[in-house]
C-alpha positions as CSV (number, residue, x, y, z in Angstrom):
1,X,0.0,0.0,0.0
2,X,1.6,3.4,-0.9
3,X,1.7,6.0,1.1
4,X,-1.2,8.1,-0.4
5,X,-3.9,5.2,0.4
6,X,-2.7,5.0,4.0
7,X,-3.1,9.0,4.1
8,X,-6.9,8.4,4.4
9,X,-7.0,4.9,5.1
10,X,-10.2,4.8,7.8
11,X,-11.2,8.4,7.6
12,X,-14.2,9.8,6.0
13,X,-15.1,11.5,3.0
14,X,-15.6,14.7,4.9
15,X,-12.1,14.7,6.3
16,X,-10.7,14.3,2.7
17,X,-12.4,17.3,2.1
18,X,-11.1,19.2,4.7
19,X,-7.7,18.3,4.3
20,X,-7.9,19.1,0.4
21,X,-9.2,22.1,1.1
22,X,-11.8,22.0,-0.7
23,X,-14.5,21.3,2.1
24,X,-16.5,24.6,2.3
25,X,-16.7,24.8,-1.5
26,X,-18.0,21.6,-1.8
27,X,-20.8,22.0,0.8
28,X,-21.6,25.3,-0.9
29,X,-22.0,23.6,-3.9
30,X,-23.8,20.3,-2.4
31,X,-26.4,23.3,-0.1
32,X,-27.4,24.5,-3.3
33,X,-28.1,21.3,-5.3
34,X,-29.9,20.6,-2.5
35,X,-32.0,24.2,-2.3
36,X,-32.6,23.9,-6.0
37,X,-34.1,19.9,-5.8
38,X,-36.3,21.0,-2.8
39,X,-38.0,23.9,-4.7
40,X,-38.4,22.0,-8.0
41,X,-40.2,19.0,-5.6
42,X,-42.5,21.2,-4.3
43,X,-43.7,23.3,-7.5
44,X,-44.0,19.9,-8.7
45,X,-46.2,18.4,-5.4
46,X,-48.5,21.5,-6.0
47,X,-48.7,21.6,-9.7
48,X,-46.8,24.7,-10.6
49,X,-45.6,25.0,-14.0
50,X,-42.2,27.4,-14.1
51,X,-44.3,30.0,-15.8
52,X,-46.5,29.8,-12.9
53,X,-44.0,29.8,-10.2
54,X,-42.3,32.7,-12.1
55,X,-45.5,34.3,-12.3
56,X,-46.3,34.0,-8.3
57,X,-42.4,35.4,-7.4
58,X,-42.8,38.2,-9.7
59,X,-39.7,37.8,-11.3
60,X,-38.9,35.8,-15.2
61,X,-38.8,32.2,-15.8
62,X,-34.9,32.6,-16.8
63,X,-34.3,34.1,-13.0
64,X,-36.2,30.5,-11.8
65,X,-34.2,28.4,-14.3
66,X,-31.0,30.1,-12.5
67,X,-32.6,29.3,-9.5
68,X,-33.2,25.7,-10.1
69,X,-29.9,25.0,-12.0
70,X,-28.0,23.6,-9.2
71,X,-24.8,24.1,-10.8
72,X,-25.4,27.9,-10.6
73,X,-24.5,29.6,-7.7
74,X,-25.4,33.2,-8.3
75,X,-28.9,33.0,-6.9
76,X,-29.7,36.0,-4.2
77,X,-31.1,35.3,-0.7
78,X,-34.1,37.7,-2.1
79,X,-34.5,35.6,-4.7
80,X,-34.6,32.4,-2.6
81,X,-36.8,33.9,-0.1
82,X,-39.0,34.6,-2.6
83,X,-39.4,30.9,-3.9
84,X,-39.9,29.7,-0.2
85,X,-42.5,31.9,0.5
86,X,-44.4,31.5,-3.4
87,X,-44.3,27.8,-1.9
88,X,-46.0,28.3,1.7
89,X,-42.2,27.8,3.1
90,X,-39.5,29.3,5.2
91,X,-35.6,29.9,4.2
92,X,-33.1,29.1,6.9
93,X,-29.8,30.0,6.8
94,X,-26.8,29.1,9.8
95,X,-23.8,29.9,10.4
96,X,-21.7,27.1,10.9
C-alpha cells in the first residue's frame, strides 16, 4: 500500500475534504443542489408550472431556471426567499 492510500486509510469522505481544502466549497456547492431539488419537488407536489412559479415570485422564468440550476450559484437570498414563500415555506440559513 503506498503512502497516499494510508493517508486516508479509515477516515471519511468529509475529512478528505477538509484536508484538500476543498470542504467549504463543496458543501456550498452540495447546499445549493440541495436548495434547487427542494424547490423543483414542491412546484412539482402543488402543480406549478415554471411560468406559474415565475409568475407568483414576480420575477422571469430565466431568473427561476437560475434558481433551479443547481450548478449555478449566483442566486440572491431575495430571490430564494422569494421561492420559499411562493411555496408556503421558510428559508433558513446558519452559520456554521
Amino acid at each position: 500500500m503506498t503512502n497516499a492510500k494510508k493517508k486516508h486509510h479509515g477516515s471519511n469522505f468529509e475529512s478528505f475534504l477538509e484536508e484538500e481544502g476543498i470542504l467549504e466549497e463543496a458543501s456550498f456547492i452540495a447546499g445549493k443542489k440541495i436548495i434547487a431539488a427542494q424547490i423543483a419537488a414542491e412546484m412539482k407536489k402543488k402543480g406549478l408550472t415554471k411560468t406559474a412559479m415565475a409568475a407568483k415570485m414576480q420575477t422571469t422564468r430565466a431568473q427561476l431556471d437560475r434558481l433551479l440550476d443547481p450548478d449555478n450559484d449566483s442566486v440572491t437570498l431575495a430571490t430564494l426567499k422569494r421561492a420559499a414563500k411562493t411555496l408556503g415555506k421558510s428559508l433558513r440559513l446558519e452559520l456554521a
